[in-house]
PASEBA-1860 file (N, C-alpha, C; in nm, 3 decimals):
! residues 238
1> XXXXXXXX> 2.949/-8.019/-12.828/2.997/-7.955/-12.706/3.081/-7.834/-12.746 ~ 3.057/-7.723/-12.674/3.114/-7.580/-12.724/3.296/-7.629/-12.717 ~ 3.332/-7.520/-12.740/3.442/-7.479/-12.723/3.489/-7.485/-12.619 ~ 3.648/-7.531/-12.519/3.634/-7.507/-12.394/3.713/-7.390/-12.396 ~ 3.642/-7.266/-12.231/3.725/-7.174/-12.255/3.830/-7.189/-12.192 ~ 3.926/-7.070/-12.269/3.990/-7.045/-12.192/4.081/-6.987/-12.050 ~ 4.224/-7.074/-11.984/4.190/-7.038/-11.884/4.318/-6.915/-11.869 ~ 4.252/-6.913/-11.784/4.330/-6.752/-11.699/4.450/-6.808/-11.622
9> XXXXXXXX> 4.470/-6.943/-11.600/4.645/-6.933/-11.539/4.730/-6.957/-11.629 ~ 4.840/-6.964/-11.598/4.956/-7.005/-11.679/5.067/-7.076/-11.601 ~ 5.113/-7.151/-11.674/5.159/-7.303/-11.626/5.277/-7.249/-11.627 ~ 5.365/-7.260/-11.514/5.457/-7.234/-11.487/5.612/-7.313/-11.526 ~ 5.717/-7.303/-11.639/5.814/-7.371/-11.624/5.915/-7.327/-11.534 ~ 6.022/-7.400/-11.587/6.143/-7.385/-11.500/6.210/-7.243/-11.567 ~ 6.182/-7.211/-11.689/6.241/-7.087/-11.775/6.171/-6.981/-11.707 ~ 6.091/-7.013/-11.644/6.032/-6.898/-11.583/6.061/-6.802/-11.416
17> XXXXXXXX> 6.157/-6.690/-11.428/6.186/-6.677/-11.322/6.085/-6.621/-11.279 ~ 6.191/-6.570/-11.160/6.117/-6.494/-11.040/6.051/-6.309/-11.115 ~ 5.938/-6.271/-11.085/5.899/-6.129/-11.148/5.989/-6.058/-11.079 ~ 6.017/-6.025/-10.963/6.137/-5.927/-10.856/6.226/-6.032/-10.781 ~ 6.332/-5.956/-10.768/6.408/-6.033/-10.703/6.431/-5.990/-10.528 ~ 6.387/-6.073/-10.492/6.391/-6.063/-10.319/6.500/-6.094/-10.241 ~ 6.550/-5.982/-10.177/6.646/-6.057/-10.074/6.632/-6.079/-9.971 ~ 6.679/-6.222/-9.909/6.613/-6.290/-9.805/6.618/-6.190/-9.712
25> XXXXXXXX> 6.525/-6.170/-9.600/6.509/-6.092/-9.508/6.510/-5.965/-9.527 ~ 6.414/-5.947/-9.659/6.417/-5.772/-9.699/6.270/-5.756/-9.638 ~ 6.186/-5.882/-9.672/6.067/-5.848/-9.587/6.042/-5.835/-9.405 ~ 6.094/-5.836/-9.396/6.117/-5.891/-9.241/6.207/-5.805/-9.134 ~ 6.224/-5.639/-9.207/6.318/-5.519/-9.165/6.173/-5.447/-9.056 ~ 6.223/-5.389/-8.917/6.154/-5.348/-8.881/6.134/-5.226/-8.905 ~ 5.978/-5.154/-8.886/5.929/-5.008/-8.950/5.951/-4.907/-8.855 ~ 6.013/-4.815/-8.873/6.039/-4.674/-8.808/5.931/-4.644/-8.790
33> XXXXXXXX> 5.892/-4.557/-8.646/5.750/-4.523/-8.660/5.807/-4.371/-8.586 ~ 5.797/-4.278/-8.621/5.885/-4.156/-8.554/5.741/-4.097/-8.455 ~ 5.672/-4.124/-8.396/5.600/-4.084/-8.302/5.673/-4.186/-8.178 ~ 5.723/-4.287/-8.190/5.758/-4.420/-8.106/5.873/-4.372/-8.089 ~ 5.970/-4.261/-8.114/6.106/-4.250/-8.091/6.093/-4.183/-8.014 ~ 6.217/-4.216/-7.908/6.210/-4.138/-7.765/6.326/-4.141/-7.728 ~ 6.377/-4.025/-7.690/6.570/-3.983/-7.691/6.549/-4.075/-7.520 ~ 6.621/-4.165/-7.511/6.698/-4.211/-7.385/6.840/-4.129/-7.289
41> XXXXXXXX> 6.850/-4.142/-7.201/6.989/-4.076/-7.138/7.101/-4.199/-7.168 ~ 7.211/-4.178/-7.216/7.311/-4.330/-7.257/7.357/-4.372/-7.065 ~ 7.347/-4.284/-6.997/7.394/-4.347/-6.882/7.308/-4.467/-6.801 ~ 7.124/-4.389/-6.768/7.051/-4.485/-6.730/6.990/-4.526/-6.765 ~ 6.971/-4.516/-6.919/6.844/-4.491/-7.007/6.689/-4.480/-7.014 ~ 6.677/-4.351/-6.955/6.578/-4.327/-6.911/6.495/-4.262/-6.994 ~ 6.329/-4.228/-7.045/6.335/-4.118/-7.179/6.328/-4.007/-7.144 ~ 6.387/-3.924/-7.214/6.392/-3.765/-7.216/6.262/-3.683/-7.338
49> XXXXXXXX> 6.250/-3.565/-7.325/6.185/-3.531/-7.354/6.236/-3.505/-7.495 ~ 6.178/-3.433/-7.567/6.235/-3.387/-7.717/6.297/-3.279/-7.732 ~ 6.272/-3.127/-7.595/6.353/-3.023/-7.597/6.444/-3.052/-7.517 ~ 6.497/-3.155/-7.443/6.621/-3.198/-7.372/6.691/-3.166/-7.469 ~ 6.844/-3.100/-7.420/6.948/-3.066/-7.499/7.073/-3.135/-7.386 ~ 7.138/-3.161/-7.417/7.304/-3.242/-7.308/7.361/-3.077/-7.242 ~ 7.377/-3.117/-7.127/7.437/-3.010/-7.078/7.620/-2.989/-7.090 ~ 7.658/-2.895/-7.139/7.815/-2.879/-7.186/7.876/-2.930/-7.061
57> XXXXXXXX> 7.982/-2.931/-7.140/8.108/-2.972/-7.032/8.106/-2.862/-6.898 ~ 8.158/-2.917/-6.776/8.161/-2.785/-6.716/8.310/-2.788/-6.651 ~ 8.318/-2.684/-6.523/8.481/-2.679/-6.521/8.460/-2.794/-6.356 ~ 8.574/-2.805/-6.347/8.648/-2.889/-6.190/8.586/-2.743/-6.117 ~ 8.543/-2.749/-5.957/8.535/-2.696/-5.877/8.677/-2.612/-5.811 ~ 8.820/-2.702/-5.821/8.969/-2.663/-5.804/9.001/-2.732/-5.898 ~ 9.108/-2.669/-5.881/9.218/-2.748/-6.011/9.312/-2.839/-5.931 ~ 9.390/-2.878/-6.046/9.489/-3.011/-5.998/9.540/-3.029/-5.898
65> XXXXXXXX> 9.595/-2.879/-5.890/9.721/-2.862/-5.782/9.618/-2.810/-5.641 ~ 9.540/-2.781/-5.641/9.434/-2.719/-5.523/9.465/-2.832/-5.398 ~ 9.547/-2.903/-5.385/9.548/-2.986/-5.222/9.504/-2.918/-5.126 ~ 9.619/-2.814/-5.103/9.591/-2.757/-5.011/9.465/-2.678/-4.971 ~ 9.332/-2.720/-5.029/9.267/-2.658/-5.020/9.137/-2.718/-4.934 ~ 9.178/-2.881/-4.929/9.140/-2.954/-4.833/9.233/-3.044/-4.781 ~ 9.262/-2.942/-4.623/9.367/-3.031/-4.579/9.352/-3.153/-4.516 ~ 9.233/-3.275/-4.502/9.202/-3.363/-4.462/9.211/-3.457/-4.564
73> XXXXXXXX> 9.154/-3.399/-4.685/9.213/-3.496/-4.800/9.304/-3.549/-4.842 ~ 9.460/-3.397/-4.839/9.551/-3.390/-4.899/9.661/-3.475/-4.733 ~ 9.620/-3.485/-4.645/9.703/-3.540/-4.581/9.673/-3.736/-4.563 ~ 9.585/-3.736/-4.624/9.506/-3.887/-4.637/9.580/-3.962/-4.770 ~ 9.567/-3.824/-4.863/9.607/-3.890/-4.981/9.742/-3.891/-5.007 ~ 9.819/-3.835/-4.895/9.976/-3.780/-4.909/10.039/-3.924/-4.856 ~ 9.955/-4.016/-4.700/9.999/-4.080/-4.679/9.925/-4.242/-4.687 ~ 9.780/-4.194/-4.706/9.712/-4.339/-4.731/9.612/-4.268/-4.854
81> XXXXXXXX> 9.675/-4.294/-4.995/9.625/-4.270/-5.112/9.516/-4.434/-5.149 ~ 9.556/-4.521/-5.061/9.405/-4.614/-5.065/9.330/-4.578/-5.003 ~ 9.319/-4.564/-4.921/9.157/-4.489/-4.852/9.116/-4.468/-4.904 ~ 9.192/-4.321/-4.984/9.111/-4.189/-5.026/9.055/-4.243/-5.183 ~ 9.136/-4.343/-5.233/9.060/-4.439/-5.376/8.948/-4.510/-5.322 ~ 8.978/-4.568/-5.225/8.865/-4.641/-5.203/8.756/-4.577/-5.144 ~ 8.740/-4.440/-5.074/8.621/-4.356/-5.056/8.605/-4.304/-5.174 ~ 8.647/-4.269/-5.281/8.625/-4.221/-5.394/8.496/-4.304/-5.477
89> XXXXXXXX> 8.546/-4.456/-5.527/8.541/-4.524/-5.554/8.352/-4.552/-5.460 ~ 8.373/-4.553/-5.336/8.252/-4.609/-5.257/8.140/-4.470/-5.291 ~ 8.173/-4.353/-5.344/8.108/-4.262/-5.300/8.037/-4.285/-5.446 ~ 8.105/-4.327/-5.593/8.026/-4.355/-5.731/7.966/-4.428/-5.695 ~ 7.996/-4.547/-5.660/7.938/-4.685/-5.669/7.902/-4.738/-5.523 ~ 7.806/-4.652/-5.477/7.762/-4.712/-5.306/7.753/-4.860/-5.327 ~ 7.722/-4.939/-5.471/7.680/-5.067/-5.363/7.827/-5.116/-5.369 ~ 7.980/-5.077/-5.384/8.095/-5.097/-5.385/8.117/-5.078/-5.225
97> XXXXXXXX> 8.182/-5.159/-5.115/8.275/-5.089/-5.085/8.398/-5.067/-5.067 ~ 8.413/-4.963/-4.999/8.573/-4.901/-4.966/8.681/-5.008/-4.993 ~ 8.645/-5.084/-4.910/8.786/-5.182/-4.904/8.811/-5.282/-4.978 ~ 8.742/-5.307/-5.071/8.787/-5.367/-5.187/8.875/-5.275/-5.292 ~ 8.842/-5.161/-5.345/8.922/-5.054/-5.419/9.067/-5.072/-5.302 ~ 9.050/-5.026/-5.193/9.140/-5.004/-5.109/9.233/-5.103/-5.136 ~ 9.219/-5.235/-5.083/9.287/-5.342/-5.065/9.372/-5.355/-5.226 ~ 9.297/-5.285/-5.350/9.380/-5.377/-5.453/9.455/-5.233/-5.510
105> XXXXXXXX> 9.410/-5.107/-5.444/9.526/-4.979/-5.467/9.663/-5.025/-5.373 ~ 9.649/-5.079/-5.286/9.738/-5.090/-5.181/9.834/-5.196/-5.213 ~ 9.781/-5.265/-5.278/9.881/-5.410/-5.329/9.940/-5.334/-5.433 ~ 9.851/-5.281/-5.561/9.955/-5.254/-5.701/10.052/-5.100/-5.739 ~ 9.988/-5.052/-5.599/10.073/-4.860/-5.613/10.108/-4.891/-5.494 ~ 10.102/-4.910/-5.387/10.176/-4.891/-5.246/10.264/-5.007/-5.247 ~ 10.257/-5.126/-5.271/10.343/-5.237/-5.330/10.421/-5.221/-5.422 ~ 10.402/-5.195/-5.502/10.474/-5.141/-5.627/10.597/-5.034/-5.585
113> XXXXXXXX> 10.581/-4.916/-5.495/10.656/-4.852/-5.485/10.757/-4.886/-5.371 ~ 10.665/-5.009/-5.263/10.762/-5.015/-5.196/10.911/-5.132/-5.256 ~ 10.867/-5.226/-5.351/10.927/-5.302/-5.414/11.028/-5.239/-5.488 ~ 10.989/-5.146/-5.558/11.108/-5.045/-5.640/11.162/-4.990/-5.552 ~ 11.170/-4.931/-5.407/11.250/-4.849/-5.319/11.338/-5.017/-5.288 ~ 11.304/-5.104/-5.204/11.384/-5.234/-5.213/11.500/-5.226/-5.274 ~ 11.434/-5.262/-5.450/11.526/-5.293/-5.525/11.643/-5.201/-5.543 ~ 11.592/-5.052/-5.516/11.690/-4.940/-5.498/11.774/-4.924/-5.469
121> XXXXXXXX> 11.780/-5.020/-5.292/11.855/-5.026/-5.238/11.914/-5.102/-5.203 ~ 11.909/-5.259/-5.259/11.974/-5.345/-5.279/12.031/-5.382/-5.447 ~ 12.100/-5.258/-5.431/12.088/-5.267/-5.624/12.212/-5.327/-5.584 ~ 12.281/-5.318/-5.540/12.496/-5.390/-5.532/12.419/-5.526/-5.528 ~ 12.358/-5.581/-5.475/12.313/-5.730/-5.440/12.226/-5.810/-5.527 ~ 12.139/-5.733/-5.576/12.066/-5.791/-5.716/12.123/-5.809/-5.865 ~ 12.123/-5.898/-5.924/12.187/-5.897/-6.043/12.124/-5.744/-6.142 ~ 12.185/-5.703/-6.219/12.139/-5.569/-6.308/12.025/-5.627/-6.414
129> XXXXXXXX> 12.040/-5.771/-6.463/11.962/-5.798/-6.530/11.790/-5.820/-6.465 ~ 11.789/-5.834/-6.349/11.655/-5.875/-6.230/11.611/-5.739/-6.181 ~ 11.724/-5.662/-6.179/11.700/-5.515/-6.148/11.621/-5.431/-6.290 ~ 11.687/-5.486/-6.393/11.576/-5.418/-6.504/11.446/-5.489/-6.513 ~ 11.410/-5.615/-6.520/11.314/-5.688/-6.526/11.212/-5.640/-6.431 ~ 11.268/-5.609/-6.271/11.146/-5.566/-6.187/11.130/-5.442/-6.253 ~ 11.170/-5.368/-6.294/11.182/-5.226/-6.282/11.081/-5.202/-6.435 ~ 11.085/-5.285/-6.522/10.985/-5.324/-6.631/10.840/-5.311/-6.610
137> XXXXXXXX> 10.846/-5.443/-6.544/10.725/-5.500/-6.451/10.635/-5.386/-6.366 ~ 10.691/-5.310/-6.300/10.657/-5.170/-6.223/10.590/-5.105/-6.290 ~ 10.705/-5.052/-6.379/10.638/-4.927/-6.533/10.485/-4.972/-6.584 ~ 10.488/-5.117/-6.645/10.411/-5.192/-6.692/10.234/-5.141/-6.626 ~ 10.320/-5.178/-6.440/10.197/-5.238/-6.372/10.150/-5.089/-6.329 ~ 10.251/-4.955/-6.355/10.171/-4.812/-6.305/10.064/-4.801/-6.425 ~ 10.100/-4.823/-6.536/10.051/-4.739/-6.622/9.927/-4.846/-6.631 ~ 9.899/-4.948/-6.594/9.752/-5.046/-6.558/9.707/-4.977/-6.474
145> XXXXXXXX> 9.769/-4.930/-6.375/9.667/-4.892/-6.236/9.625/-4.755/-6.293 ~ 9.698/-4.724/-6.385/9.650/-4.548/-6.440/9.572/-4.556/-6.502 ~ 9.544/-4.682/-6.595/9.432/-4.695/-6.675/9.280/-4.733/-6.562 ~ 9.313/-4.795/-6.526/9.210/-4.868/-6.406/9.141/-4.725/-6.356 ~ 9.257/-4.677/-6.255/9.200/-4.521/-6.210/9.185/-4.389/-6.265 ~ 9.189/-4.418/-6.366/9.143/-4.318/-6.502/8.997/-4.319/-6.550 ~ 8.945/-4.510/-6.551/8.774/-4.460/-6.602/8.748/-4.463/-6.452 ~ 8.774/-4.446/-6.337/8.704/-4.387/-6.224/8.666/-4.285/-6.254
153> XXXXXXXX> 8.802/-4.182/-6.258/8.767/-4.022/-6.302/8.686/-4.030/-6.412 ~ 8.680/-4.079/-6.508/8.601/-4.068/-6.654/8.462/-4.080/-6.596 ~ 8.418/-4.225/-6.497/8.280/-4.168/-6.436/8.205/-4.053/-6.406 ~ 8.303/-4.057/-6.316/8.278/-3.931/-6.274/8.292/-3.763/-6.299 ~ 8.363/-3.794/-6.445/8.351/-3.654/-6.516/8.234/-3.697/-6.607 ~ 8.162/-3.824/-6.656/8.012/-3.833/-6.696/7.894/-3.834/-6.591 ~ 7.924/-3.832/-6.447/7.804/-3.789/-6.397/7.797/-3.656/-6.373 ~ 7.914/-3.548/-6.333/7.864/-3.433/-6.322/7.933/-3.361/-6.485
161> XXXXXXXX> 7.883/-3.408/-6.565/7.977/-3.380/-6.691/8.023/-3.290/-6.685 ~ 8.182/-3.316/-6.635/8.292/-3.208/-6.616/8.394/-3.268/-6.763 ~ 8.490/-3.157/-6.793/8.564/-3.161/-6.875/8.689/-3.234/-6.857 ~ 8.774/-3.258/-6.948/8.900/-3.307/-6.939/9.007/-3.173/-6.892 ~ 9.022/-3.252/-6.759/9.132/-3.131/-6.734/9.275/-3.147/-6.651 ~ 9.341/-3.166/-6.655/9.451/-3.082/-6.746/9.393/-3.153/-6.866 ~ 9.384/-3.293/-6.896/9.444/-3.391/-7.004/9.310/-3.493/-6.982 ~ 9.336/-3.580/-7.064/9.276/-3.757/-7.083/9.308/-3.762/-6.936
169> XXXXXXXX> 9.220/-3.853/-6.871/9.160/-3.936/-6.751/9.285/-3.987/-6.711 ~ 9.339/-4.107/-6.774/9.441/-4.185/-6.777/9.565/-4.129/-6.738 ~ 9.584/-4.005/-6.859/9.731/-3.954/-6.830/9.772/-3.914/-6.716 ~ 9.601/-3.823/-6.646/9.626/-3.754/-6.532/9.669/-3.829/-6.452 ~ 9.604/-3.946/-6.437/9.645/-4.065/-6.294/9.781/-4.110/-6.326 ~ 9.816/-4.099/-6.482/9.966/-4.230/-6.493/10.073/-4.107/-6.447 ~ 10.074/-3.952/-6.451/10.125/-3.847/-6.428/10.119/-3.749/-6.278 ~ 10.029/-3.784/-6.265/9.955/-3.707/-6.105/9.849/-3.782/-6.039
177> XXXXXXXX> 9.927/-3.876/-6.022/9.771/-3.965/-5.946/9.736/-3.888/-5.837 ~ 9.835/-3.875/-5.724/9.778/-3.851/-5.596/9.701/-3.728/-5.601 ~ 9.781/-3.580/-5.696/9.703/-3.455/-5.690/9.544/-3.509/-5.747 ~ 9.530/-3.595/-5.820/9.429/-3.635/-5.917/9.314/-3.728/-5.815 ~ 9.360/-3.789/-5.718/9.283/-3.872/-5.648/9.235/-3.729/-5.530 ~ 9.312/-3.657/-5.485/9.272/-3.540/-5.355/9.161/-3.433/-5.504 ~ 9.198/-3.413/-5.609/9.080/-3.329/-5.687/8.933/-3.376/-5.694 ~ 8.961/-3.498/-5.742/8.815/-3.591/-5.718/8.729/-3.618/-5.583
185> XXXXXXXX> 8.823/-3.638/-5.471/8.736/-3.613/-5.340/8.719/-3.481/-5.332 ~ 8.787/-3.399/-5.350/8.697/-3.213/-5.306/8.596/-3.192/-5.373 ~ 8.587/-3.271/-5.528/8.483/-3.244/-5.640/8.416/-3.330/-5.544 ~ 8.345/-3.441/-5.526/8.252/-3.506/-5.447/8.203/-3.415/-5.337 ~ 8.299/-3.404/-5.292/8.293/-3.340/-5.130/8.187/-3.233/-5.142 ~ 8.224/-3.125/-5.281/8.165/-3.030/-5.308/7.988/-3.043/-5.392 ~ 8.044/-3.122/-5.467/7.866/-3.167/-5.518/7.784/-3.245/-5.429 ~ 7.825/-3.308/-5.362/7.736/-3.351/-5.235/7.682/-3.231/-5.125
193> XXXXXXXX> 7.757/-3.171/-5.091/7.746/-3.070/-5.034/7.625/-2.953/-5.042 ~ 7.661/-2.958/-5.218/7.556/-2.827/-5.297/7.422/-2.905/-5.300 ~ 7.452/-3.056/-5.320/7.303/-3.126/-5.334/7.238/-3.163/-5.163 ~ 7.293/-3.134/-5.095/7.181/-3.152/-4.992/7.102/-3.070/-4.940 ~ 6.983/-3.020/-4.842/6.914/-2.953/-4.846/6.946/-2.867/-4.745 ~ 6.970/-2.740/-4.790/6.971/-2.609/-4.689/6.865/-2.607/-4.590 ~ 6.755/-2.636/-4.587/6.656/-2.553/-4.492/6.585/-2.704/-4.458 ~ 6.545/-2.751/-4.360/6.525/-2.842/-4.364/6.329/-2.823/-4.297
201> XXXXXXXX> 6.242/-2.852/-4.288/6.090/-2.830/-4.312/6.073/-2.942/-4.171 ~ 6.019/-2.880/-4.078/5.941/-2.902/-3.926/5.824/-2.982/-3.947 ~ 5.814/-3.099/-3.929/5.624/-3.098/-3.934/5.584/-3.212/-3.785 ~ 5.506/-3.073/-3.739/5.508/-3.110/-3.645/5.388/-3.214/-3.645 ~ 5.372/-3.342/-3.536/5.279/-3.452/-3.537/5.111/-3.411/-3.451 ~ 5.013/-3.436/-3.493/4.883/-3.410/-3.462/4.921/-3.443/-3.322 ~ 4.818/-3.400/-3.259/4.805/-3.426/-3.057/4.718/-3.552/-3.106 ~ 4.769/-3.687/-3.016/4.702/-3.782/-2.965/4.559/-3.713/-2.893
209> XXXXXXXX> 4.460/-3.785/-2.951/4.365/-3.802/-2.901/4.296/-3.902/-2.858 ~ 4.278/-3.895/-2.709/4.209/-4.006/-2.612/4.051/-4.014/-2.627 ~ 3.986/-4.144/-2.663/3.864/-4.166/-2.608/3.846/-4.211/-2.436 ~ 3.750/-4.114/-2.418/3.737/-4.147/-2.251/3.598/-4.213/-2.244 ~ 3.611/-4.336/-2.154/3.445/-4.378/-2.169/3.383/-4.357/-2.053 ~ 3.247/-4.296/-2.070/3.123/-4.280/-1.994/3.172/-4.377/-1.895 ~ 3.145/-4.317/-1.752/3.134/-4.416/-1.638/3.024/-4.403/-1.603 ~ 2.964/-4.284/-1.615/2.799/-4.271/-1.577/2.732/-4.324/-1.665
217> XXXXXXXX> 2.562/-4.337/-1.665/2.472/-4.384/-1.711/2.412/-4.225/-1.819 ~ 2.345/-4.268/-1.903/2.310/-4.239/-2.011/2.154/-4.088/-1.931 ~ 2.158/-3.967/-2.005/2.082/-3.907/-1.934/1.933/-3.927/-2.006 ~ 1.855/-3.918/-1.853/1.696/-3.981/-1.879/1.616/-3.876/-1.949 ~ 1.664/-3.777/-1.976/1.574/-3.686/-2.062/1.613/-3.738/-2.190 ~ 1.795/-3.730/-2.226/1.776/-3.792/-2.352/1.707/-3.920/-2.387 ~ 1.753/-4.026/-2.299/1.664/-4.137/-2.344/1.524/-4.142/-2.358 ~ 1.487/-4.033/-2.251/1.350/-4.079/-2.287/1.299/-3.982/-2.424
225> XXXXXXXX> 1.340/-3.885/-2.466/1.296/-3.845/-2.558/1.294/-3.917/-2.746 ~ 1.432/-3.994/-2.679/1.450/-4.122/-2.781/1.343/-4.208/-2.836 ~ 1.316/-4.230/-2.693/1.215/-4.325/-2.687/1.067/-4.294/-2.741 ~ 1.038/-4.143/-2.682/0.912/-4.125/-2.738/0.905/-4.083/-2.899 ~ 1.014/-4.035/-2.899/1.042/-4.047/-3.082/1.009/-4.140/-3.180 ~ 1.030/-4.262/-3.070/1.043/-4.413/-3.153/0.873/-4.503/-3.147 ~ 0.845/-4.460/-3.001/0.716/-4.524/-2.951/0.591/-4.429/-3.037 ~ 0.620/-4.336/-3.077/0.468/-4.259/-3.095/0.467/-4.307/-3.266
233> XXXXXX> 0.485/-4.416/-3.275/0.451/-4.443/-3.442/0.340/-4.520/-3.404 ~ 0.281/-4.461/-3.528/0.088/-4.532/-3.525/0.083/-4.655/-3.658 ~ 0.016/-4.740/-3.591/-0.009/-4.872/-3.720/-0.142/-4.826/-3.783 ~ -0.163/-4.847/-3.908/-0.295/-4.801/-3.934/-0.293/-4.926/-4.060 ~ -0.386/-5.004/-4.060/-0.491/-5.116/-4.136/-0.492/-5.035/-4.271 ~ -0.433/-5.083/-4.362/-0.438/-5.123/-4.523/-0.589/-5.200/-4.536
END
């Protein structure tokens, strides 16, 4: 009996490592495919095209101090600065409404201030130590409501991407809320305004048209010519 040949595997020990070393889940990375990439918008994420470029910052329509420049605002926000948050507020976020913003501006800034005028004036009667504690508590609870009504404005300087102006979102409200709440309704007031349609297009509706039915009988020339149309066919034997 020949020789047996030899074979082509090799018997594997334990001295025998691995040829590469793999790290777990190196196979298993997903592949870039750059035809599949598609710039999204971060707000709705929608895809954009590839020559989309972000449009710059732009300016406020008025500035801070501009109240007086809508006096329906500035007398709303002079004496009911919830409203005018809570129409603010309803006008970003329609499915929000009004009176929820309203109701919780009205508890932590209109509460707030009336609690500190109180304590103001019952300062002989309050201990000094309860008098600093509220007066803590206040500071505390403006500069929350400034933060709160700060990413309002921040919204809304990312939907019509307007700039920071004077300052950060925040500061403006913890520093100038009310001028800051009457700027944001004229800015609305005003981009709503520019976005609706100037000229508005007529179209007028087709005329109804009536079927009227024959009360008379059918005319005997036509029929009968029908008829002889139909009758003068000849049979002819296959």
């Amino acid at each position: 009996m020949g020789e047996r040949a030899q074979s082509h595997y090799v018997k594997l020990t334990k001295d025998h490592g691995p040829v590469e070393d793999i790290t777990p889940g190196e196979l298993n990375q997903p592949i870039e495919v750059p035809q599949l990439a598609v710039h999204k918008c971060i707000e709705c994420g929608q895809p954009l095209p590839e020559s989309y470029s972000p449009p710059a910052d732009e300016a406020w329509m008025t500035g801070i101090f501009g109240c007086a420049e809508d006096g329906e605002s500035c007398l709303t926000g002079l004496f009911c600065p919830c409203v005018l948050f809570g129409r603010n507020v309803e006008s970003l976020h329609e499915e929000t409404p009004w009176t929820a913003p309203c109701v919780c501006h009205a508890i932590f800034i209109e509460g707030g201030i009336a609690l500190a005028t109180a304590t103001a004036i019952l300062n002989g009667y309050i201990d000094p130590g309860t008098s600093s504690l509220i007066f803590e508590g206040l500071f505390f609870t403006w500069w929350m409501c400034g933060i709160y009504t700060g990413q309002v404005r921040e919204t809304l300087q990312k939907k019509y991407h307007l700039s920071n102006s004077p300052c950060d979102p925040c500061c403006v409200h913890c520093c100038m809320h009310w001028c800051a709440l009457c700027q944001e309704h004229r800015e609305m007031k005003g981009r709503l305004s520019d976005n609706a349609f100037s000229e508005t297009t007529i179209v007028n509706a087709p005329p109804i048209q009536e079927m009227e039915p024959s009360h008379g009988k059918e005319n005997p020339e036509t029929s009968s010519d029908y008829s002889n149309e139909h009758t003068g066919l000849e049979l002819q034997a296959v």
